[in-house]
C-alpha positions as YAML, in Angstrom:
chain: A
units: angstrom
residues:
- id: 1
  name: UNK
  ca: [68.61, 167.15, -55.99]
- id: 2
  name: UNK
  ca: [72.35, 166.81, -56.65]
- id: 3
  name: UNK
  ca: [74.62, 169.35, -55.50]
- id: 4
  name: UNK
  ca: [78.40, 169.06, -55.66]
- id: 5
  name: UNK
  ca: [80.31, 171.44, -52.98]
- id: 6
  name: UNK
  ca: [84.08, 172.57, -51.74]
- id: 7
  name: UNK
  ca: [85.79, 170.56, -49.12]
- id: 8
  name: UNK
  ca: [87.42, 173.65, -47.64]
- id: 9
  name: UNK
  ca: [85.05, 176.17, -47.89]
- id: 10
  name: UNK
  ca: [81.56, 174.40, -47.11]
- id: 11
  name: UNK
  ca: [79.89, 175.77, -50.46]
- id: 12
  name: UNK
  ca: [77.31, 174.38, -52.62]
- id: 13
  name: UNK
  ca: [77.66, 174.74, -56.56]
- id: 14
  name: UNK
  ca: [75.11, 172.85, -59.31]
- id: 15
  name: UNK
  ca: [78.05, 171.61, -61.30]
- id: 16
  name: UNK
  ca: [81.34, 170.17, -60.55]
- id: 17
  name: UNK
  ca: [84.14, 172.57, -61.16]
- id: 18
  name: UNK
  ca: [85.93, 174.74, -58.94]
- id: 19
  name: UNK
  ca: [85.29, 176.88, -56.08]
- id: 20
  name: UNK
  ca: [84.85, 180.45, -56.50]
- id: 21
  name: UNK
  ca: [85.92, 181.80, -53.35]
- id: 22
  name: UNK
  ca: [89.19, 179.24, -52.71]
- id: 23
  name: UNK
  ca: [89.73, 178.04, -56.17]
- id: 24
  name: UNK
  ca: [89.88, 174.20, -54.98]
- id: 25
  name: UNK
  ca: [88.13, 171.98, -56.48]
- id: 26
  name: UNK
  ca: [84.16, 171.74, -56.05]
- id: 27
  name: UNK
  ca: [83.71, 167.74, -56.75]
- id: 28
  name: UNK
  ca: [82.51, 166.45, -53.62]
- id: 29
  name: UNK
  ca: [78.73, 165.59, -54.34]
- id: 30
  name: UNK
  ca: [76.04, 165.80, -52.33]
- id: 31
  name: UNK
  ca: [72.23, 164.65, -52.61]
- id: 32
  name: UNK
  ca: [69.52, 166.13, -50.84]
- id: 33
  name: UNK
  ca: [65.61, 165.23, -50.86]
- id: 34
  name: UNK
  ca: [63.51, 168.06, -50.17]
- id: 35
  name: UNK
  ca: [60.20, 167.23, -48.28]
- id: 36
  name: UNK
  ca: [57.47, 169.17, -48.06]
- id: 37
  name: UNK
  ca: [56.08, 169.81, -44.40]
- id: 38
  name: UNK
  ca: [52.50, 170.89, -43.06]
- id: 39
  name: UNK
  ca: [52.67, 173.97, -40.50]
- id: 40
  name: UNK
  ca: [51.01, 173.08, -37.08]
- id: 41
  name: UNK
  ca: [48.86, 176.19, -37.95]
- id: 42
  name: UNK
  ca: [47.17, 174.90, -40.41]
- id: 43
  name: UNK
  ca: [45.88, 172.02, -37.95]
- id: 44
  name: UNK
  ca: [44.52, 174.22, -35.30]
- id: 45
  name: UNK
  ca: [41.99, 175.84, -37.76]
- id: 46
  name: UNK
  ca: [40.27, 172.56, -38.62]
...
């Protein structure tokens, strides 16, 4: 997943553009890779 957020204010935005809060611009990118995760519940009913 790309994301692209502002260097001031710490927010995340799906496009580049600016920020809505600060008006800077929102062109740092990020990319993050989402993993899914068992819960240790689920275990302790086998």
């Amino acid at each position: 997943m790309e994301k692209f957020y502002c260097e001031h204010c710490r927010l995340l935005y799906n496009e580049e553009g600016s920020c809505k809060v600060c008006g800077s611009a929102a062109g740092k990118k990020i990319i993050i890779n989402v993993q899914a995760q068992e819960l240790s519940s689920d275990k302790s009913k086998e």
